[in-house]
N, C-alpha and C positions, 0 to 999 in steps of 0.2 A: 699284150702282157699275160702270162700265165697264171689265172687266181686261183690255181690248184691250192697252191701254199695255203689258202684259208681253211680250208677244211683238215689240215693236219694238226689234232692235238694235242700233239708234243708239248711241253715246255720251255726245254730249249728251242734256244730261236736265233738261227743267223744272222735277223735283223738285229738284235741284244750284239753279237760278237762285233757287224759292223761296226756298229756304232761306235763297241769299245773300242774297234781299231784306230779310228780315228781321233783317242786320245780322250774320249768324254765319258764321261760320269752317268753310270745307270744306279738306278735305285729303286728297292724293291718297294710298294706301297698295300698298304693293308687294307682294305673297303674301299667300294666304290664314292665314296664320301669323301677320299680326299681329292684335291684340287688337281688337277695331273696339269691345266695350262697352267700353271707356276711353273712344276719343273719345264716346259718346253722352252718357255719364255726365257728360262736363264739354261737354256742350251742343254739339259739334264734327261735323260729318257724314263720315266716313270712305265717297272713293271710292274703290274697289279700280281701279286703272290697267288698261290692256286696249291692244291694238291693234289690235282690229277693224276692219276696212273699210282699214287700208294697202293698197295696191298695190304701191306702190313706197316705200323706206324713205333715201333720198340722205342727209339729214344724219344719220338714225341710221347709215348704212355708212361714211358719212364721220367719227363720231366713236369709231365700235363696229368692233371686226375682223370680217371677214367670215368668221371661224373663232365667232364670239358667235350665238346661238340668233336666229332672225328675230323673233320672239315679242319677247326683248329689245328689238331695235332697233326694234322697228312702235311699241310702246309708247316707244321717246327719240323717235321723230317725229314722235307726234302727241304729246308733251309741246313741242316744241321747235316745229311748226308753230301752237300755237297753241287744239289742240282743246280743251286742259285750261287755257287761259286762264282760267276762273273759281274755278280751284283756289287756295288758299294756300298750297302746298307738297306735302314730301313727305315720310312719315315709311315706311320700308323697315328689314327683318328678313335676317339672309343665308337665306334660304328657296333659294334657290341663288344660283350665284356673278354666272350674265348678269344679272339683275335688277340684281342689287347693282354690276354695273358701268355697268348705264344710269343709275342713282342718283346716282352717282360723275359719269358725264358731266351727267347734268344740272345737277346744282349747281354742277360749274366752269361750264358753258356761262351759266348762269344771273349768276354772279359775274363773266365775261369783261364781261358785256354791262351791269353794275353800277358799274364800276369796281374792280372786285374784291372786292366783297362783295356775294355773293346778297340779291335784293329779296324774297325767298319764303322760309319756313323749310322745314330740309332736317336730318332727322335719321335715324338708323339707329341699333340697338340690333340684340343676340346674344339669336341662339335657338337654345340649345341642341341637340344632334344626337342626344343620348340622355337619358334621363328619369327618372336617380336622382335621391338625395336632394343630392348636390353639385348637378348641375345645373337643380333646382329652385330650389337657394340663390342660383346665380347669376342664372338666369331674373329671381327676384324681382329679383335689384337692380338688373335691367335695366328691369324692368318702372315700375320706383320711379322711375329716371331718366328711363326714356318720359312717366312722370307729370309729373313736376318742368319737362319741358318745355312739354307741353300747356297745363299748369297756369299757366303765366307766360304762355302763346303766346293763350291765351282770355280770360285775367284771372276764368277760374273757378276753385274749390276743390270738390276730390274728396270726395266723403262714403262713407261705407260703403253709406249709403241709397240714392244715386244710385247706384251700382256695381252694388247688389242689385236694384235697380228697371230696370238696363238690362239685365244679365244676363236676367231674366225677359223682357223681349222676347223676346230675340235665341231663346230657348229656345221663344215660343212660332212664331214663323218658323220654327224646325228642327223643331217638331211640322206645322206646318202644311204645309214641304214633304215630311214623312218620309209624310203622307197621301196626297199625290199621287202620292209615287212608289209606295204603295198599289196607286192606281189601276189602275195599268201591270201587274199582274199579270194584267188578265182576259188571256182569248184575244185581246180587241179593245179593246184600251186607249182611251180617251179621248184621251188627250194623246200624238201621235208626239214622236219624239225630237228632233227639228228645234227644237218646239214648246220639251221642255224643256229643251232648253239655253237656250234666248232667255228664259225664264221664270227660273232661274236666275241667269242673268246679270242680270236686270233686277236685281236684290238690290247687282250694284255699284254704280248709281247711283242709287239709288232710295232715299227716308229712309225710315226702317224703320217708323213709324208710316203711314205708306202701303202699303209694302209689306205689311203686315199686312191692312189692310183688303183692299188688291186680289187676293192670296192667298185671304182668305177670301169673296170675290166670285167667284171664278175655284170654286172646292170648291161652294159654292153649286147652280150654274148646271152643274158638269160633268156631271151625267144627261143632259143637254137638247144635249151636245155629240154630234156624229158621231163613234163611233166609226171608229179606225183599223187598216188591214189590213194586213199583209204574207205575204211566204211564207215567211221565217226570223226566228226572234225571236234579236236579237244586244244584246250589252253591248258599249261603248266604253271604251275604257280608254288613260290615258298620260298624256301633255301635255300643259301648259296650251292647251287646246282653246275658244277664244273666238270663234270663224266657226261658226254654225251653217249657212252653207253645208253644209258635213262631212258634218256629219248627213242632211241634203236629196240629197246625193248617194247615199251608200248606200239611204238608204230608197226614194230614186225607181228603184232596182233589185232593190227586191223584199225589203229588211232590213227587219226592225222593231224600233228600237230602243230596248227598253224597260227599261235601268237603262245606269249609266257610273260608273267611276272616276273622275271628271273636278274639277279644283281649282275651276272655273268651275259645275261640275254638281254634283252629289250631297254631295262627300267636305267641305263646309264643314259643311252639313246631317245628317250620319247618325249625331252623336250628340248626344245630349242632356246639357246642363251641369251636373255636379252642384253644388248653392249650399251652402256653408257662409258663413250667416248671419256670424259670427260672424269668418271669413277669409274676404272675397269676393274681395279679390285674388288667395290662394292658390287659391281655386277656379277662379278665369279660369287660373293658371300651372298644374297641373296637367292641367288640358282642354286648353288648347294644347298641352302636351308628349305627353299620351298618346293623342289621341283617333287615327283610323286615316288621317290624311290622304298622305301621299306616302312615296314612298324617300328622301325626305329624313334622314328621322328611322332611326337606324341597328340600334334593338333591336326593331325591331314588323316585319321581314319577313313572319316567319311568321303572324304574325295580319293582317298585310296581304291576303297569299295566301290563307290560309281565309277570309277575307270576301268573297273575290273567287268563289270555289269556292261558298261558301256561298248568295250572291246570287243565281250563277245558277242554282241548286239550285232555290231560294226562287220566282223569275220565271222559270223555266223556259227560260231563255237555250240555244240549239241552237248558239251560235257567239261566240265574241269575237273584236271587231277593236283589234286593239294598235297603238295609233301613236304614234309617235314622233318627237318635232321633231329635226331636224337640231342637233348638238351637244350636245342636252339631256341634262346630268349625271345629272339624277336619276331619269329612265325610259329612261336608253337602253340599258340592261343588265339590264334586269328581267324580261324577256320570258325568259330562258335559265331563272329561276326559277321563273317562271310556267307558261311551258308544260306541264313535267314536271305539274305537280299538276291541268290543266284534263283533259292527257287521260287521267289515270287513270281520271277519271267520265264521259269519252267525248265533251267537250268541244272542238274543233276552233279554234285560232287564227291569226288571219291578221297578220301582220305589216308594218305602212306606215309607211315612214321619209315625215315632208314637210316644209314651210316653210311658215310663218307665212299667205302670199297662197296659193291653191291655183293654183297654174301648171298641175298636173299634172291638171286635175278629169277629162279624157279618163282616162288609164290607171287613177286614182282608181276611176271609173265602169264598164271593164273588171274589175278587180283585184276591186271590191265584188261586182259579178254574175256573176263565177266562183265567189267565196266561198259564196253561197248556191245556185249551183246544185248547186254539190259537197254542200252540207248537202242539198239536200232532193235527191240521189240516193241519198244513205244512209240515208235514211230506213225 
């Protein structure tokens, strides 16, 4: 099987048309926060929304303040231009607050142009911000209500078995990527970082019964791949990072980036689901409440930061680059707590605030190949 397709970071996606060929229901989804084995379970394809390839964003700026994160508005423009035309809607979590304000504009904008009532369904549901027993209580009856909609919106009905049966996918994707990112530990990784973001990323559009195969096409065949070189091995860490441009900049100055924090990269992947048979729902609200994905979530700092510490322990990371979108609530204050604990173990980080388009890729490409030259003088 050819897993070229992984590495292309188009949008559009064949596998999306398939699907629709076949009569079924796709739906665009907002943070990685929400449940995607729900929709599987009831035969539904959950894309995760993106704003790749924006340049310029006119009706997201004109419906979004220009105080709202780019990231937001690249993704209401290409919902609003047209790219997600094959979508049936859009079901969004408060995973933070800009998403949840492009949500908001879409569905009016959508309803303006309706008569006042949206031609697409458009729903949002609470995910909790910490991970006790209250807020598991309520997760679930969020989660019940997220059903009750799909459930009508598909004309399928939820089983425990379909739950259990999609959960196992998805769990063997996070073994499959947790393999790859494996890989990345030699001195000379197989897969640069460019690579695995666009590989990653493929998972938002991509039906997961494909995805699987071309994963395990891709593990296959990686012996036979050229290894990758650089002069500093670095981790990327921060905000929702969907341009693998990014990546292509640093490493073509001499990074090598072999692990990330990233909601697009790694942090969907690096735990594995645990199933109670028995409570599959409660097992999906659980994993979404505690597994280590963002500063979103307000009790798991500290084990955020040791993972981060620990990773690059583990891949022998010589430097992290922390970046950070413009206005972005939930990394743009992380970095004061991070630091502290990188350089205790002699860990070195570089700090870049940007925007969604990379305007800045000149000082971007300064700023990166200062960062490693400093690492490999201290050597």
């Amino acid at each position: 099987m050819d897993y070229q397709k992984l590495f292309q970071k188009d949008i559009t996606s064949d596998s999306v048309k398939a699907w629709k060929a076949q009569g079924k229901k796709a739906l665009g989804v907002l943070c990685c926060h929400v449940p995607v084995e729900i929709f599987y379970a009831l035969d539904i394809m959950p894309v995760r929304l993106r704003a790749t390839g924006v340049d310029e964003s006119p009706d997201g700026d004109t419906w979004m303040s220009q105080f709202s994160c780019s990231y937001a508005r690249g993704i209401l423009q290409n919902w609003m231009s047209g790219t997600y035309a094959d979508l049936d809607g859009i079901i969004a979590t408060d995973g933070c607050m800009m998403p949840t304000r492009m949500f908001d504009n879409a569905k009016y904008q959508d309803g303006e142009n309706h008569g006042g009532k949206p031609e697409k369904l458009y729903f949002q549901f609470g995910a909790p911000r910490l991970a006790g027993d209250i807020e598991l209580e309520f997760y679930m009856h969020e989660l019940k209500d997220l059903i009750e909609v799909l459930e009508n919106f598909s004309g399928n009905k939820l089983t425990d078995e379909k739950l259990i049966a999609a959960i196992a996918k998805e769990n063997e994707v996070r073994t499959l990527i947790q393999q790859i990112y494996d890989l990345r530990k030699a001195d000379k990784p197989v897969v640069s970082g460019e690579d695995m973001l666009k590989l990653t990323m493929a998972a938002s559009n991509t039906q997961v019964d494909e995805y699987i195969e071309l994963l395990k096409a891709f593990l296959a065949d990686a012996k036979n791949r050229t290894p990758v070189e650089g002069r500093v091995r670095l981790m990327v860490i921060g905000s929702a990072l969907d341009d693998p441009e990014y990546m292509h900049i640093i490493e073509d100055k001499g990074g090598l980036v072999v692990h990330d924090a990233l909601c697009y990269g790694s942090r969907p992947f690096n735990n594995i689901m645990e199933i109670d048979e028995k409570l599959p729902l409660e097992s999906i609200a659980k994993y979404y409440l505690t597994r280590l994905a963002c500063p979103r979530m307000l009790d798991n700092r500290v084990q955020l930061q040791k993972w981060v510490v620990d990773t690059c322990k583990e891949w022998n990371v010589e430097g992290v680059v922390y970046e950070k979108m413009q206005y972005c609530e939930c990394w743009g204050g992380e970095s004061m707590y991070l630091e502290p604990d990188l350089k205790a173990v002699g860990i070195p980080m570089l700090i870049l605030q940007r925007e969604e388009h990379i305007s800045n890729a000149g000082q971007l490409a300064i700023r990166a190949e200062a960062f490693v030259e400093m690492i490999e003088a201290s050597k």
